[in-house]
N, C-alpha and C positions, 0 to 999 in steps of 0.2 A: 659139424662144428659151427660154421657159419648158419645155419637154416636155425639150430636152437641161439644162438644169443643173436638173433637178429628177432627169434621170437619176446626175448627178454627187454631189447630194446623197444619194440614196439609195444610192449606192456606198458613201459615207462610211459612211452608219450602217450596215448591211449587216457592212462590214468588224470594226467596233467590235463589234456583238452576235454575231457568227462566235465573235471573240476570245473574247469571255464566254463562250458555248454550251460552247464546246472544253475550259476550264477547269472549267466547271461537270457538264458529261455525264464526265467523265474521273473524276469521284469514284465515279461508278458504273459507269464500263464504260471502263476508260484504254484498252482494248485497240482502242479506236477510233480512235486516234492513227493507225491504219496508211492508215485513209485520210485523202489528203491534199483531195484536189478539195472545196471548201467546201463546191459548190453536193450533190454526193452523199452529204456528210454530214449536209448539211440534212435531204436529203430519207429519208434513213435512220432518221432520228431520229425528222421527224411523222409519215412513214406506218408505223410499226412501233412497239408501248410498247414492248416489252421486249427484252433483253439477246435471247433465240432466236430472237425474228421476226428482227432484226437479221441472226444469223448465218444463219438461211432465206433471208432475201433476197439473201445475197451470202455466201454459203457460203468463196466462193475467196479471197475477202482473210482471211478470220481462218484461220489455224493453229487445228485442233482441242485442240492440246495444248495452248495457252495461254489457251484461252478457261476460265475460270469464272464458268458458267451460273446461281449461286446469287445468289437476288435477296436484295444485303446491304443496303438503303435503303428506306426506307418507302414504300409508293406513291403515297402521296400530293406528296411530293417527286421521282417517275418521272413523275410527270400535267403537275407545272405547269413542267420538262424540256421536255415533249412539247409542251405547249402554246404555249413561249417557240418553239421551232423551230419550230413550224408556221407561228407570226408570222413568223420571218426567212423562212423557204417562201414564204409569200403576198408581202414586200415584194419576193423576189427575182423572181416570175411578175408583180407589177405593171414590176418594172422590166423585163421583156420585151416586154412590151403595150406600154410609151413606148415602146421601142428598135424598135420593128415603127410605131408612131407616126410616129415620127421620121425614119424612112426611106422610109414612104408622102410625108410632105410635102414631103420635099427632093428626090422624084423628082416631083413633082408641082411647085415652084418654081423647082429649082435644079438639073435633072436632069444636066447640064455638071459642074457642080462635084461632087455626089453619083459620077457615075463618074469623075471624077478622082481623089479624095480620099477616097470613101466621105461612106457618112450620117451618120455619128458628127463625125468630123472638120468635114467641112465645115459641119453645124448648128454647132460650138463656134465656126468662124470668125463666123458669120454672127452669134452669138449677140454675141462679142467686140467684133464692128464696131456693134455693136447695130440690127441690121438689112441685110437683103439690098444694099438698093442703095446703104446707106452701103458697103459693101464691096465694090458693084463702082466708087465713087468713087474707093477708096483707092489707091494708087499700088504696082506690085507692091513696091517697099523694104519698105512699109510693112507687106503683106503681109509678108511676109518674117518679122519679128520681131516680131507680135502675139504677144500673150503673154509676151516677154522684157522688158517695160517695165521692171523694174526695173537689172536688169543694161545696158540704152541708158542709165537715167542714173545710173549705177555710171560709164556710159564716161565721159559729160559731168562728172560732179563729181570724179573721182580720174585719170581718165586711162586706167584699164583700156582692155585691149580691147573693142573691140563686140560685142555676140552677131552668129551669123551665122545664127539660126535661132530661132523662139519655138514655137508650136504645131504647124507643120507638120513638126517633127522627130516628131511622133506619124505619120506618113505612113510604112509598112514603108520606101520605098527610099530615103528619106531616112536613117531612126535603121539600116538595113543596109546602110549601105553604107561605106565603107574610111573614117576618121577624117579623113582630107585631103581626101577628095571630097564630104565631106557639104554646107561650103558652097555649092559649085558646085551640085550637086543642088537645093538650098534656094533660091538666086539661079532657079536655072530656072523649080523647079516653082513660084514665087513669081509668076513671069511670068505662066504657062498659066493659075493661079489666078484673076489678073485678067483674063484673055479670055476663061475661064467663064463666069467669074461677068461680065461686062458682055455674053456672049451672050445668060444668062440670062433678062437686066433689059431688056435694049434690043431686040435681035433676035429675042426666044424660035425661032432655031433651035439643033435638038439634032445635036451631032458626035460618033457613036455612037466614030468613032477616036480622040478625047482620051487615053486614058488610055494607048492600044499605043503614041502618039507619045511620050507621056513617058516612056514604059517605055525605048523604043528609044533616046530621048537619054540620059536615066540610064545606061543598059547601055556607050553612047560615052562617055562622061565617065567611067564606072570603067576599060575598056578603052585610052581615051589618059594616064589617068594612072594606072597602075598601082603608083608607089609616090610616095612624098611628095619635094616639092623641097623644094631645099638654103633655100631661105629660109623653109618651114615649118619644118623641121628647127633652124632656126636661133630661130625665134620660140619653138618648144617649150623650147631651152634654156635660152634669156632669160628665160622664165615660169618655170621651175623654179627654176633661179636667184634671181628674185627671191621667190618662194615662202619659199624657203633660207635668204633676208636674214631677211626675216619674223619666221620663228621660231627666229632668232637673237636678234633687235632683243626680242622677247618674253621667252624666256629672262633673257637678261641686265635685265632689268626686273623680275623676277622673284625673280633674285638680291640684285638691291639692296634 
């Protein structure tokens, strides 16, 4: 539990000092812009000082004709550049080591859920229920929409509709699959999750076929519903609609 949201925190900052670096290296080399992957900007940046090692190490992204090689900034302000990415470097190679962590233990606790779900995912469930066998208690509903608490009492106090998904929408065939089949998908794999996870806890045997059967019902459920019915169709209207009221009712509030 601590090894995954301490990988969530270090996403966070990661993402925030990237933002900084980008802006800040750009005053002496904008021509860096052209790559995009953080993680090989990073690494561009502390294992190389200068503006030529840069385009030596990756000759093919930078156009010769746009590059200007003349060092305009003092070095001393290239050093502590270099030094600030090295840091994001290092925090990004720690958050490897947990994510190589994380998936040693949950093949080693929760090997069921780990190939259903993967290890990221299913450490976030376990982390959420706050513990393994509080979530293999859980009921799959409840499964289901961990993570969407707020939006369940969005449903309870206004009436909205209910999520039909919370964290497992991070699950590829769930968040890829056709917009009318995702709940079905989420109601399933919600099911499978809880007979994982209480193999896990209770039985410790491992069913190396978990993940092909989900696979294969996912693939049924896009396959018998290949387009949306008339009272999804109808729900989406309804919701736009009142959407519609909305920011009408707003406007006009607006103008008084």
């Amino acid at each position: 539990i601590q090894a995954i949201n301490s990988i969530d925190e270090i996403d966070e900052s990661i993402s925030k000092l990237i933002e900084r670096i980008r802006e800040w290296y750009a005053l002496y080399f904008p021509e860096m812009d052209v790559i995009k992957n953080n993680e090989t900007y990073i690494k561009l940046i502390s294992q190389n000082k200068t503006k030529e090692k840069i385009v030596e190490a990756k000759p093919d992204a930078f156009p010769a004709d746009i590059i200007d090689l003349e060092d305009d900034i003092n070095p001393k302000d290239i050093e502590i550049m270099n030094n600030y990415a090295n840091s994001i470097y290092e925090m990004q190679q720690t958050r490897k080591n947990i994510e190589e962590y994380v998936d040693f233990k949950m093949q080693e606790i929760a090997p069921n859920l780990r190939l259903l779900v993967g290890a990221s995912l299913g450490a976030k469930l376990i982390s959420h229920a706050g513990g393994l066998k509080r979530l293999a208690m859980y009921p799959s509903s409840t499964v289901q929409i961990m993570g969407a608490e707020k939006a369940l009492f969005r449903h309870l106090k206004s009436g909205d509709r209910p999520p039909k998904y919370g964290l497992i929408y991070q699950h590829p065939q769930v968040r890829g699959a056709k917009w009318w089949n995702r709940g079905k998908i989420a109601r399933m794999l919600a099911g499978m999750i809880s007979h994982a996870v209480r193999r896990d806890v209770f039985t410790k045997t491992f069913d190396e076929n978990v993940f092909e059967e989900f696979k294969s019902k996912a693939e049924e459920i896009e396959k018998n519903n290949p387009f949306p019915t008339k009272t999804t169709k109808k729900r989406n209207e309804e919701r736009s609609k009142g959407k519609n009221k909305k920011r009408k009712g707003k406007k006009k509030r607006r103008r008084r």
